[in-house]
C-alpha positions in Angstrom: -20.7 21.9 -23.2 -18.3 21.3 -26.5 -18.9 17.8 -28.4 -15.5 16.8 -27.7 -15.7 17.8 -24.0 -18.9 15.8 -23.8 -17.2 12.7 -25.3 -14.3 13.2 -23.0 -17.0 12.9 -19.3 -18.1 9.9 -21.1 -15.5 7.8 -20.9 -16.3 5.6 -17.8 -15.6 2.4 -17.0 -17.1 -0.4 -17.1 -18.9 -2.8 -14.1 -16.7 -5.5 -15.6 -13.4 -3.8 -15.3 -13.0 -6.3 -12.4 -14.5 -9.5 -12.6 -16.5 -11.2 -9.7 -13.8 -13.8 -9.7 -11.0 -12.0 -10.0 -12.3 -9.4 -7.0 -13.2 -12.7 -4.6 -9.5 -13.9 -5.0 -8.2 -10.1 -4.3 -11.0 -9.6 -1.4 -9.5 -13.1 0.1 -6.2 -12.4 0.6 -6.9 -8.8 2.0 -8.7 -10.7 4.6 -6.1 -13.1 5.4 -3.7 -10.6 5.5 -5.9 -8.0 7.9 -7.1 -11.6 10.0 -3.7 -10.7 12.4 -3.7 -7.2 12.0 -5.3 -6.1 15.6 -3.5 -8.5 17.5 0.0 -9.7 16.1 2.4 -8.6 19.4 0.1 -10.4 21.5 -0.4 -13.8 19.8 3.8 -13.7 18.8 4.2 -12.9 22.7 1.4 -16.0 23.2 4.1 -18.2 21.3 7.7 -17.8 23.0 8.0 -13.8 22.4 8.5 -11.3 25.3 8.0 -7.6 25.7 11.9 -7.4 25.2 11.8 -9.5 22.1 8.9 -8.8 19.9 10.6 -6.0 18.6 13.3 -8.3 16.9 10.5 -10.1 15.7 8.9 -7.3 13.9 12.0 -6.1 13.2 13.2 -9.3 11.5 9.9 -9.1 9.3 10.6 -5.3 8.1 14.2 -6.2 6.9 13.3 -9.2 5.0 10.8 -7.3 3.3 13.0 -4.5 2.3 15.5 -7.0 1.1 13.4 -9.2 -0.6 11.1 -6.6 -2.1 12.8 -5.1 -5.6 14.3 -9.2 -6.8 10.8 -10.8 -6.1 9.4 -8.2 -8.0 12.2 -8.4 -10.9 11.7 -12.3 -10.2 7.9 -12.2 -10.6 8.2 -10.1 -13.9 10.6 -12.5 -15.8 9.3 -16.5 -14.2 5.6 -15.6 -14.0 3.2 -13.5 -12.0 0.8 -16.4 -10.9 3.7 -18.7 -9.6 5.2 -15.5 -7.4 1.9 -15.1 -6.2 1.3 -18.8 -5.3 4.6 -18.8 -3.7 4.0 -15.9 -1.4 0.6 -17.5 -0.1 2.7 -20.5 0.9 5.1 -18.5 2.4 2.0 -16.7 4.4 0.5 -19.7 4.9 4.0 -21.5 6.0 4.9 -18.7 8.6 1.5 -19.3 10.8 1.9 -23.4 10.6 5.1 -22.5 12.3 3.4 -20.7 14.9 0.5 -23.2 15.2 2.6 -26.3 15.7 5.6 -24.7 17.7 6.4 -22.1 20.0 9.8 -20.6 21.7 12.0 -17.5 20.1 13.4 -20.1 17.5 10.2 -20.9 15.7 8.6 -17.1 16.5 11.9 -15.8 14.0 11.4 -18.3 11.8 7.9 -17.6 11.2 8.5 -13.5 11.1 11.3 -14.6 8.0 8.5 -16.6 6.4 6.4 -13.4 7.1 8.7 -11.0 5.6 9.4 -12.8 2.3 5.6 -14.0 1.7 5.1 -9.7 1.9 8.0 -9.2 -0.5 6.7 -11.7 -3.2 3.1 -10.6 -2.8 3.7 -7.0 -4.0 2.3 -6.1 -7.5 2.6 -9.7 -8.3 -1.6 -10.4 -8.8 -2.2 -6.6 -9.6 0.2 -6.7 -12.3 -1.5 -9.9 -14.2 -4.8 -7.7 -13.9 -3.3 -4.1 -15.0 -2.3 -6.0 -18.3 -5.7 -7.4 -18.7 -7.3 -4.1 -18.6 -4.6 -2.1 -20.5 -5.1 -5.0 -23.5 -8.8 -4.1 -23.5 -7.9 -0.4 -23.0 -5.5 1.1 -25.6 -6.4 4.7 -26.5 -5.2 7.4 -23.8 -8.4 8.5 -22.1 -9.7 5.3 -22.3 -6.4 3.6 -20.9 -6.3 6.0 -18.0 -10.3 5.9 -16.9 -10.0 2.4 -16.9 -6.2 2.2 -14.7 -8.5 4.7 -12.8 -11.5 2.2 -12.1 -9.2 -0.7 -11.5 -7.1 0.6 -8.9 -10.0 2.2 -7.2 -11.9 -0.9 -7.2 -8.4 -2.3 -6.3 -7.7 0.0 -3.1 -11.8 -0.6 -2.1 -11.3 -4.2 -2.1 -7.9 -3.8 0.3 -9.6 -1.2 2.0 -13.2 -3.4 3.3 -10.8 -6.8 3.0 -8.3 -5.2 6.0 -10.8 -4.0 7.9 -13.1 -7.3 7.6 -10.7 -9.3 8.6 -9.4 -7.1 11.8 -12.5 -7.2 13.1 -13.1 -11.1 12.6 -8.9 -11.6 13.3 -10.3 -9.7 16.9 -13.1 -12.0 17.5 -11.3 -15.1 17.2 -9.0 -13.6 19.3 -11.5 -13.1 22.4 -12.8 -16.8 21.4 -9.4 -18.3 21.3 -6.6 -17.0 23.9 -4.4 -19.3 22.6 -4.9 -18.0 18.8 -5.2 -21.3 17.4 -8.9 -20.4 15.3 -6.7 -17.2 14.2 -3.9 -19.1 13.1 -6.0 -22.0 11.2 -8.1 -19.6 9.8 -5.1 -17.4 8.3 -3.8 -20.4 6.8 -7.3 -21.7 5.2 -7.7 -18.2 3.8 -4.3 -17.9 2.5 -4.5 -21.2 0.9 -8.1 -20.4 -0.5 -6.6 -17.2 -2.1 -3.7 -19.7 -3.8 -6.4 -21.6 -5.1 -8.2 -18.9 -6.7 -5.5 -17.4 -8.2 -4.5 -20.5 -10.0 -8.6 -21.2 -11.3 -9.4 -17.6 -12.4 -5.5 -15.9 -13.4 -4.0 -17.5 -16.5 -0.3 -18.6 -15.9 2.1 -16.2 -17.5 5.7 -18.0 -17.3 8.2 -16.1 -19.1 11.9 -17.2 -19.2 14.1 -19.7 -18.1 18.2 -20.6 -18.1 19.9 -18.6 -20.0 16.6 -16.0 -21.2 15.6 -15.9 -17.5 19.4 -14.4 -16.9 19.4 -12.2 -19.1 15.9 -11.1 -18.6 17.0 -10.2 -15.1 19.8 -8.0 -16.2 17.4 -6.6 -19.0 14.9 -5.9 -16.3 17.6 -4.2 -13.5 19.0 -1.9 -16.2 14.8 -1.2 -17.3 13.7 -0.4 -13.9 17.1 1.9 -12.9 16.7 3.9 -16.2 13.1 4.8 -15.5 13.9 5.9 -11.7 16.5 8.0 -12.8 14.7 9.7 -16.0 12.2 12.6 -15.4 8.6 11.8 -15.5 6.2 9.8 -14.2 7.5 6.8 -12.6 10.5 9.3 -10.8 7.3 11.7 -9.9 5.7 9.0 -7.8 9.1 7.0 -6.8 9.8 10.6 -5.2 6.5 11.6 -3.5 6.5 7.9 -2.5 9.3 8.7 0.5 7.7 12.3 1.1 4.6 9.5 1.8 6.1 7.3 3.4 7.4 9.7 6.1 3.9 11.0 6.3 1.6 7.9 6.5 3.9 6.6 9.7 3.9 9.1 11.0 0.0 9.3 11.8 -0.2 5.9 12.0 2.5 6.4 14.7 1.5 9.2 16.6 -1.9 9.8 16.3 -3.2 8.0 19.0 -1.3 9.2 21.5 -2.0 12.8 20.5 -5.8 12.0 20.1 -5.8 10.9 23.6 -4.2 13.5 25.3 -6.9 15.7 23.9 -9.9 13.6 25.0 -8.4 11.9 27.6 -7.7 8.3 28.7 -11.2 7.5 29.7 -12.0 7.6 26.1 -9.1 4.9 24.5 -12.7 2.6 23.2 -13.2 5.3 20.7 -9.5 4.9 19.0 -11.2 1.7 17.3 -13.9 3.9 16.0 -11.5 6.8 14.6 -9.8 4.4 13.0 -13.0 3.2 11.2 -13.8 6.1 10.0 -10.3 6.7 9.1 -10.4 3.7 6.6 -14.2 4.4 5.5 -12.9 8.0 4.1 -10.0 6.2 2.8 -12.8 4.6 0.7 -14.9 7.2 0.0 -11.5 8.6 -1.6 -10.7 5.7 -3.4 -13.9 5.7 -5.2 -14.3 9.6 -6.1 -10.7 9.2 -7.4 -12.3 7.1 -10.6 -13.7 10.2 -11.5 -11.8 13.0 -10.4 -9.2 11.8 -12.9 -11.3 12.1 -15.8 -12.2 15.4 -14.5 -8.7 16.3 -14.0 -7.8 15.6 -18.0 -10.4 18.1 -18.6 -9.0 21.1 -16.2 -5.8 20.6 -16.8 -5.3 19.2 -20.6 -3.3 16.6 -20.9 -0.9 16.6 -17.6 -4.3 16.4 -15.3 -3.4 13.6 -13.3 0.2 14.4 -12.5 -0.8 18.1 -11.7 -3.6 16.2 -9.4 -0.9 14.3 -8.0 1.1 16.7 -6.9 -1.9 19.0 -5.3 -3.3 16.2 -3.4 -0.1 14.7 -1.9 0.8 18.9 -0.9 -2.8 19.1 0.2 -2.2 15.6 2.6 1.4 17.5 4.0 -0.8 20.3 4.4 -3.0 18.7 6.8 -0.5 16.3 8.8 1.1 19.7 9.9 -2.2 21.4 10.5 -2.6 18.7 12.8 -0.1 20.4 15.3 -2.5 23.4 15.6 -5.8 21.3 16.8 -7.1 22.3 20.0 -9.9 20.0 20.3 -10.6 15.9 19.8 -13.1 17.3 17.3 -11.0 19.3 15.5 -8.3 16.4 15.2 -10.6 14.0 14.0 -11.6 16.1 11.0 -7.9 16.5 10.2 -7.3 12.9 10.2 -10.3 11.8 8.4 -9.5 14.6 5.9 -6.2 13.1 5.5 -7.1 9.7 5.0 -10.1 11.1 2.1 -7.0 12.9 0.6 -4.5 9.7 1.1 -7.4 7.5 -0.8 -7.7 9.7 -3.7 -4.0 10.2 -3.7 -3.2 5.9 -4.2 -5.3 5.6 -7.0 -4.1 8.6 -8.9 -0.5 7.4 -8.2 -1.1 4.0 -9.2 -2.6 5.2 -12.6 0.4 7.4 -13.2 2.4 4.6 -12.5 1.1 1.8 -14.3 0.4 4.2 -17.4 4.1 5.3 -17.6 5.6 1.8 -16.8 5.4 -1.4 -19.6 4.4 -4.4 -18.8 7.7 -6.1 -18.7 8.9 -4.1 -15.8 5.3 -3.9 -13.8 5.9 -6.0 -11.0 8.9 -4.8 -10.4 8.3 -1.1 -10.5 5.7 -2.2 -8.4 8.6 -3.6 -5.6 10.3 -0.5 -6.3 7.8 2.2 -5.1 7.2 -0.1 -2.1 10.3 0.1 -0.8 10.4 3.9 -1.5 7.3 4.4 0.7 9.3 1.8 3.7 12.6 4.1 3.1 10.3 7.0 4.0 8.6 5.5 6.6 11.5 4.6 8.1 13.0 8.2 7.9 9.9 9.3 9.9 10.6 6.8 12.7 14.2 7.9 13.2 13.3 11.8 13.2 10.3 11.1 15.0 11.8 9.0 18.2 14.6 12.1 18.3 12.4 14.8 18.0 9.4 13.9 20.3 11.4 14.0 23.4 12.4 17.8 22.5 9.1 18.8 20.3 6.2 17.1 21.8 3.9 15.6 20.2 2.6 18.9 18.4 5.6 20.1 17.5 6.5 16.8 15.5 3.9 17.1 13.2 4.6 20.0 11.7 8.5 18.6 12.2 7.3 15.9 9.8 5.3 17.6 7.7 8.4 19.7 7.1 10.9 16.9 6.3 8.0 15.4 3.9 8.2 18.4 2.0 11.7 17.9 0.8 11.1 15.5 -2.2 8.3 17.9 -3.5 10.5 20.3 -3.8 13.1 18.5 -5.4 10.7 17.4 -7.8 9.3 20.6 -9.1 12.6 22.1 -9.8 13.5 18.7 -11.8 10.4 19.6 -13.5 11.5 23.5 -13.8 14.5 22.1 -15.0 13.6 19.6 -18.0 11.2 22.3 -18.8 13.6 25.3 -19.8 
């Protein structure tokens, strides 16, 4: 092995990337938001919904959050970080106080409004304070990227244990407490708990106000629109981000019902343990992604982790179509958890591109922006999917899917043939 090829494997992170603190704080709120997870419809139905209604409830929620998503994150950017953040754990913790001291259709809306703007105002808004604070520490090019490696690994671990920790307590509150009030008090305490954190351990970052925080926003709009429209990085992943999108509901969506038809309905107990394992090879991805980037810039010299990018997220379409062809529950269950091992590396090696190609003024933001590019997409697979599964099956709208997903890939490589003739 060369000197410089040696020096290259050796640039690692550190443990302390991620502070204790700072990790707690994140680890908090993933449970708070996971607590309601496993049994949302039910305790909105508990509280004045109906079988007829809930889906204006969730529906409410979604819109919100699409509207709210790209100014919270241009807000966040130009007043402050911290004080978005702040705001969207009262919002969190606002929307279950509604449930917990009312009930009826009134207060459920209310609530799922609270809901949707709490989830627009969270986005990037804590993450972005921390990408800084490692990018300051980290200014050379392999050392910036290993260490936006490590910290959005460590990042999607912490989302991934914090979910699932708090979907399995949210469930056994749940069978405690029919009526959802240990849930409710217990989202709130948490999301509160979070807030507090944040303000202790995250320094406050205000940045403009009157007349600067104007024209910051307009500075910021114009920022964000010319770096989605110019070829590179941050249009790569704004791009891939719908093919995803269309991809990630789509399992989420349909694999159940396909899993059971190939076991059986005797065996619906083991959808909770697929699901597991789904999210422990999400991790298991997540964590060999902090060094298969580093690996990567050694392959591929210098464009490793976009070249990554694109083979893994081709790999993951790959796989959602292959799903059409299993014959057996054991054969479907390797295809999911491969997908979700693929999905895990994919996030962090997207959030590295990201972060790397975007300053820090326009963080949050960008941030907002890729969200709602991943909800456009996921969107787009709900539409196609309720019209083709009628006329497909649920086979044949896999590979349907899979299909459709490919359409932003290929638009993206022949941008890429293009700007490089």
């Amino acid at each position: 092995m060369s000197k410089s090829r040696q020096k290259t494997r050796v640039t690692t992170v550190p443990a302390s990337i991620l502070p204790v603190s700072h990790a707690l704080v994140f680890l908090t709120m993933y449970v708070a938001g996971g607590l309601s997870v496993p049994v949302l419809s039910l305790m909105l139905i508990a509280r004045g919904m109906t079988v007829e209604t809930l889906p204006i409830s969730i529906g409410i929620t979604l819109v919100v959050t699409c509207a709210f998503e790209v100014p919270s994150g241009v807000i966040s950017d130009v007043l402050g970080r911290r004080a978005t953040f702040v705001a969207s754990m009262l919002l969190h913790a606002g929307a279950f106080l509604f449930l917990l001291i009312g009930g009826g259709f009134a207060t459920v809306l209310l609530s799922s409004v609270l809901r949707g703007l709490a989830l627009a105002a969270r986005t990037g808004s804590l993450e972005a304070i921390e990408i800084d604070r490692v990018l300051d520490m980290n200014h050379e090019g392999g050392a910036r990227l290993a260490a936006l490696d490590g910290l959005n690994g460590r990042l999607a671990l912490l989302e991934t244990a914090g979910t699932a920790a708090g979907g399995l307590l949210g469930g056994a509150l749940a069978a405690l407490d029919s009526a959802y009030v240990l849930l409710i008090v217990s989202v709130v305490f948490l999301s509160l708990t979070s807030l507090a954190g944040a303000v202790i351990v995250f320094p406050r970052d205000v940045r403009r106000v009157g007349a600067r925080m104007r024209e910051g926003l307009r500075d910021e709009l114009a920022a964000i629109a010319a770096l989605a429209k110019r070829p590179g990085d941050v249009r790569l992943v704004l791009e891939l981000s719908v093919s995803a999108g269309v991809a990630m509901v789509a399992l989420e969506t349909y694999w159940q019902l396909d899993l059971l038809t190939l076991m059986g309905d005797s065996w619906e107990w083991a959808l909770g343990v697929v699901s597991c394992l789904g999210m422990a090879m999400a991790s298991v991805g997540s964590a060999c992604a902090m060094r298969f980037g580093v690996l990567a810039e050694e392959f591929f010299r210098g464009q490793g982790r976009c070249v990554l990018y694109i083979v893994l997220h081709a790999s993951i379409l790959v796989v959602l179509g292959a799903l059409a062809l299993a014959t057996s529950a054991a054969m479907f269950v390797g295809l999911y958890s491969l997908m979700y091992l693929l999905l895990g590396v994919r996030s962090v090696t997207e959030q590295t591109l990201l972060h790397n190609a975007v300053s820090s003024q326009e963080r949050a933001g960008m941030a907002s922006v890729q969200s709602v590019a991943i909800r456009g997409g996921g969107a787009l697979s709900s539409a196609v999917g309720s019209t083709l599964v009628p006329l497909v099956g649920l086979s044949g709208v896999w590979m349907a899917l899979a299909v459709i997903a490919v359409a932003p890939i290929i638009t993206t490589m022949l941008n890429l043939r293009y700007n490089s003739a």
